[in-house]
N, C-alpha and C positions, 0 to 999 in steps of 0.2 A: 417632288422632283428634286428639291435639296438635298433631301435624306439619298434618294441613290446617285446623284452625284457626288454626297462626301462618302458614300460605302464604295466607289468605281474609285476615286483617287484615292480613298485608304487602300485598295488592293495594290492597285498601281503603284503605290509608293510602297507594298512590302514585297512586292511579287519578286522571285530568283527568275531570271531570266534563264531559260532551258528547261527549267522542271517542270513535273508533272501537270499540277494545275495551270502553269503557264504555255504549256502546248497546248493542252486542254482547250485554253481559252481562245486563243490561238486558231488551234481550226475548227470551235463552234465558231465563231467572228468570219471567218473565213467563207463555209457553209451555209449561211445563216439565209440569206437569201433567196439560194437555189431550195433549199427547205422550207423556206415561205412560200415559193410556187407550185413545188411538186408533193408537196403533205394534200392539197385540196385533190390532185390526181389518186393517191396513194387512198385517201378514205374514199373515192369514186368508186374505186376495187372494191374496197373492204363493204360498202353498200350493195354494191351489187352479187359478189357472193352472199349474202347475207340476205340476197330475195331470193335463192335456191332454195324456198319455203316449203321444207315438207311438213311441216307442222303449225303452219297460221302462226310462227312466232317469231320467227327469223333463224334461219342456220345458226346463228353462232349464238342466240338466247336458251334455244332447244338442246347447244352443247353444251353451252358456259356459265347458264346459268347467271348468279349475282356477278362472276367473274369478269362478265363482257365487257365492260367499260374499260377495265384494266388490261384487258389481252387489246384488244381494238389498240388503246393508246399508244401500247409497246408494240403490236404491230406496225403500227404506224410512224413511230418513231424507226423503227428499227429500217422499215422498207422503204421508206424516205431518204435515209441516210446510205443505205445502198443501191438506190437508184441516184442521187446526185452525185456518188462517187464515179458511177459508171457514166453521165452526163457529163460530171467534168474533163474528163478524157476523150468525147468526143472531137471532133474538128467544129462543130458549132457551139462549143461549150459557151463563148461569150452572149450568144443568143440567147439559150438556152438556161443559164443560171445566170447571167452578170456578170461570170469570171471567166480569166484566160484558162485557156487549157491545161489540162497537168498534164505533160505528155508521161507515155507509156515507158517503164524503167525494161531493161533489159536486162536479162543476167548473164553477167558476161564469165566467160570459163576459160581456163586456162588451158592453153593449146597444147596438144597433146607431143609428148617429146619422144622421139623416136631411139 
């Protein structure tokens, strides 16, 4: 517990505030939550395609081989993190993940000049 609390203030004491890893950080810290509740949804899927057994081994063993674990994780990461961005933006977002809304940006155009 020591050890990653002096590695969390060594960052924090070098970090440039705006840059890369500091966004980064930023909105994992942000996300983190809503990805603790909806990864256990997200591998719910991935099991249950994965009983589409045409072969006694599982759908994605039959396709992937030694691979599975790895495609599975990054699946899973990847459909995690685009489903709680689509959650965030609901009107129940703070249900739903813990946080407020992001509301919906607009793109705004410049009016047409006659």
């Amino acid at each position: 517990i020591v050890a990653l609390y002096s590695l969390g203030l060594w960052w924090s004491d070098r970090q440039v505030p705006g840059s890369f890893a500091a966004r980064a950080y930023a909105y994992g810290a942000n996300r983190s939550f809503g990805v603790f509740l909806v990864h256990v949804l997200i591998l719910q899927f991935l099991v249950q395609f994965n009983a589409l057994d045409l072969h006694k081994q599982g759908w994605l063993k039959a396709h992937l081989g030694g691979w599975t674990t790895v495609v599975v994780y990054l699946l899973t990461i990847g459909l995690t993190l685009v489903a709680v961005e689509v959650l965030r933006r609901l009107p129940g977002s703070y249900l739903l993940t813990g946080r407020s809304r992001i509301p919906l940006q607009r793109k705004v155009t410049a009016p047409a000049t006659a």
